[in-house]
N, C-alpha and C positions, 0 to 999 in steps of 0.2 A: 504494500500500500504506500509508505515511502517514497519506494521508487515512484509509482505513478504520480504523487505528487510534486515528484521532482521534474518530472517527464512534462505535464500538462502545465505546471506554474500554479493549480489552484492548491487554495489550505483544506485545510483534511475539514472542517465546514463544510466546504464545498463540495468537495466529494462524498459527503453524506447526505445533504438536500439532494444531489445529483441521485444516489442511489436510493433514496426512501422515494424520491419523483418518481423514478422507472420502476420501482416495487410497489407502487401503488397503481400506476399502468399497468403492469401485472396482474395485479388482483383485481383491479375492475373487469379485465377483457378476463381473465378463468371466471368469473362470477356471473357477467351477463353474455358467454359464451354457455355457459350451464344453463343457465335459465331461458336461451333462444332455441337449445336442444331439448330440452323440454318441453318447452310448450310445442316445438315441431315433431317431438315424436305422441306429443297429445290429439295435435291436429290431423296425424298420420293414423292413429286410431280411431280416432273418431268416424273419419270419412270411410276407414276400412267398415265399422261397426256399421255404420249407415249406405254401404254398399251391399254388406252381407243382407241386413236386413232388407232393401229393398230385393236384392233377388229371390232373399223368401217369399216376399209378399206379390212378386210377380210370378214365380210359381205359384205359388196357391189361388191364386186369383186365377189365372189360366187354367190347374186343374179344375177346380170349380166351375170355369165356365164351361168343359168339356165335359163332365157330370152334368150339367143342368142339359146342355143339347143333348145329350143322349136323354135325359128321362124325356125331351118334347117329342124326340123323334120315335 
């Protein structure tokens, strides 16, 4: 650490605002990278949930309506 401060010219102050800055841009992008995977693999179930169910509900309604023509016919 030294060295680097000898290297760059700033005081070791400075090189710790320097690293608490970029370790806090860390932890914001791990925190609302976590919470943009989440809610995207909520909105990936959801839509699966709501796809399943529609193709039940469009099978059953199909069979249905192929029971009901057979009892007219």
């Amino acid at each position: 650490m030294l060295k680097l401060v000898e290297i760059t010219g700033l005081s070791f102050a400075d090189i710790a605002e320097i690293t608490g800055w970029a370790f806090s841009i860390v932890m914001s992008g791990v925190f609302f990278g976590n919470c943009m995977t989440n809610l995207l693999f909520s909105f990936i179930e959801t839509v699966g949930l709501l796809i399943g169910r529609l193709v039940v509900f469009v099978s059953d309604h199909f069979s249905r309506r192929s029971e009901n023509r057979r009892e007219i016919m």
